[in-house]
N, C-alpha and C positions, 0 to 999 in steps of 0.2 A: 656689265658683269651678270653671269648668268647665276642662280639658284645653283646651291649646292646639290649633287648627285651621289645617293650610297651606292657603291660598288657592291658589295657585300650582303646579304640577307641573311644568315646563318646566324643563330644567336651566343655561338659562342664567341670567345676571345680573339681577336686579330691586330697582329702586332706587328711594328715596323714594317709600314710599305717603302717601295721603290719604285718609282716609275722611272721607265724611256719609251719615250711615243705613246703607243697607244697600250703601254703593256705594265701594268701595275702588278709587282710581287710583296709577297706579305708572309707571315707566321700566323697560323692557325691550330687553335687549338679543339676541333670538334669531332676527331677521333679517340681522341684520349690520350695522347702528345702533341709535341709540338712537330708539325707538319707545315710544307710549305707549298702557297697557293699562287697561281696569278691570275688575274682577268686582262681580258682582250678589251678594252672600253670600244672601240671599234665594233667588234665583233659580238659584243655584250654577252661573253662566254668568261667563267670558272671552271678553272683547271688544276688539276689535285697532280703538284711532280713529286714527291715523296713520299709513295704507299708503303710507307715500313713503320715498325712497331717502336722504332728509337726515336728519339726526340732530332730534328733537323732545324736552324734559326738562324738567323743575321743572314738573309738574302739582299741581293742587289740585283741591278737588271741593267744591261746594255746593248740596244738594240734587239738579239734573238739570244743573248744569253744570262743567264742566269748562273749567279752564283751563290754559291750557301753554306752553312757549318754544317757538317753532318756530326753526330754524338755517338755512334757506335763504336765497338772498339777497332782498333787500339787506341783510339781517344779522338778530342775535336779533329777535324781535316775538313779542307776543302772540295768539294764538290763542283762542275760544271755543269749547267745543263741547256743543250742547245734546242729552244722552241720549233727550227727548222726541222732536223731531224728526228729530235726524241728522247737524244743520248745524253744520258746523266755519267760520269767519266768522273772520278779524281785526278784531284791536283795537284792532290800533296799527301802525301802519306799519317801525317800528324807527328804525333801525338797530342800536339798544344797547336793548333794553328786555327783561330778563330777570325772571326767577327770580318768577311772577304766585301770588299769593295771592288769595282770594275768600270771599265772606262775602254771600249774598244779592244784591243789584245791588252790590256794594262789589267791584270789582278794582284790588287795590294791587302796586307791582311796581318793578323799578331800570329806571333808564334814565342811562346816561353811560358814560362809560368807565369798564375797572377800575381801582378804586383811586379814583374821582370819581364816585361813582354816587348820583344823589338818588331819594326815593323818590315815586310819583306814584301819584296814587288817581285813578279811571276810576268812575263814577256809571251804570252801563248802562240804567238807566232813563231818564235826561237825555243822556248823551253826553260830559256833562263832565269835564273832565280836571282837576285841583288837583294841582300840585307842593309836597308838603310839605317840603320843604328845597331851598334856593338853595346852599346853600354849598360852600367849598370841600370839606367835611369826603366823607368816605366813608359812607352811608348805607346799610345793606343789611339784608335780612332781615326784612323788611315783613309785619304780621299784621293781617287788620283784625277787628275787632267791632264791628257797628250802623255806627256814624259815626265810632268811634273807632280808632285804627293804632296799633301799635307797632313800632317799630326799634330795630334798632341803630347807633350813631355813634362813629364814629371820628373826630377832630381831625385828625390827619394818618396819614400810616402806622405809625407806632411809639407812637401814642397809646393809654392804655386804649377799651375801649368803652365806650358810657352807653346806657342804653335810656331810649327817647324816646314818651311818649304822648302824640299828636299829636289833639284831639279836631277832626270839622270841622266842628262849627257853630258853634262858637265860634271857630275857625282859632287854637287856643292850642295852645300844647306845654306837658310837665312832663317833665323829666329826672326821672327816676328813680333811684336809688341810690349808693354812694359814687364822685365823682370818681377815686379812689386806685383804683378797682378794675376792675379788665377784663370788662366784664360783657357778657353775648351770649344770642344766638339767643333772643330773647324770645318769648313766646305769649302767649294772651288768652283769656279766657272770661267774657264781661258786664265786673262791676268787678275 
C-alpha cells in the first residue's frame, strides 16, 4: 500500500469526489460558489468545467463523462459534460432534478420536491427517461450498475430507510434488508 497522495492544493473547500480511471471530479468552492473541478491523476492536471457565477454540485464521472446539478434557473437540472469534446449539454430541463449518478449511458438522479423525491433513470443512448418510483415515499440516493439502480426509501419522514434494487429490464424492484432498520446511502458493483 502506497502513501496517500493530495490531488488538490487549493485551500479552499472540496467536496464529494468521484472517481473513474484516472479521472477524479469534485465541488469546489474557490471562486465564491460552488463550482465543479476534475483532475486527470495520470496527467497530474486540474480542470475548472463550470466557469459560471451559479452554484453547480453532486457530480459523478464515468469514463469521459461527467455529470452534475447545475442551480440556475429555472431551478436544479442535470447537466452532461464530455472531457473528450468539451461539451457541457443538459439533460434535463428541471426544475427539481438533482443529486445525478452515471454508469456508462445509464443517468440516474431525483426529481420532486424535498422530502417527495422519485428517482429517474435517463438511457443517453435512446433519450429515455424511466421513473422508478411513483410514490408518495421519499427516494433519494440513486446508484446505478449495467441496468440495474439502487436507492434509498423512505415511507414517510420519520420512517426507516430500505434499499431498493430496482432492475430495468425486468422493471422489478427487491427491497433489501430489514424493515426495523434505517438503512442508507447504498452502492453497487455488478451483483
Amino acid at each position: 500500500v502506497s502513501a496517500p497522495i493530495q490531488l488538490t492544493t487549493n485551500t479552499s473547500t472540496q467536496l464529494d469526489p468521484a472517481l473513474s480511471g484516472d479521472i477524479v471530479v469534485f465541488t469546489d468552492f474557490r471562486n465564491g460558489n460552488e463550482d465543479i473541478y476534475y483532475v486527470d491523476i495520470a496527467a497530474g492536471t486540474e480542470t475548472l468545467v463550470t466557469p459560471s457565477s451559479t452554484n453547480q454540485r453532486l457530480s459523478d464521472v464515468s469514463g469521459s463523462r461527467i455529470v452534475l446539478t447545475d442551480l440556475s434557473a429555472p431551478g436544479p437540472h442535470i447537466l452532461l459534460h464530455d472531457l473528450v469534446t468539451g461539451d457541457t449539454t443538459s439533460v434535463t430541463l428541471g426544475p427539481t432534478d438533482q443529486n445525478p449518478r452515471i454508469d456508462g449511458d445509464l443517468v440516474v438522479f431525483e426529481r420532486g420536491p424535498l422530502g417527495a423525491a422519485d428517482i429517474v433513470a435517463l438511457d443517453l443512448a435512446t433519450g429515455q427517461e424511466t421513473r422508478l418510483s411513483t410514490s408518495a415515499a421519499n427516494e433519494i440516493n440513486a446508484v446505478p450498475f449495467g441496468r440495474r439502480v439502487v436507492y434509498q426509501r423512505h415511507a414517510s419522514a420519520l420512517a426507516p430507510g430500505e434499499i431498493v434494487v430496482y432492475d430495468l429490464d425486468s422493471m422489478a424492484e427487491i427491497v433489501l434488508g430489514d424493515p426495523l432498520l434505517d438503512d442508507r446511502r447504498p452502492d453497487t458493483d455488478r451483483n
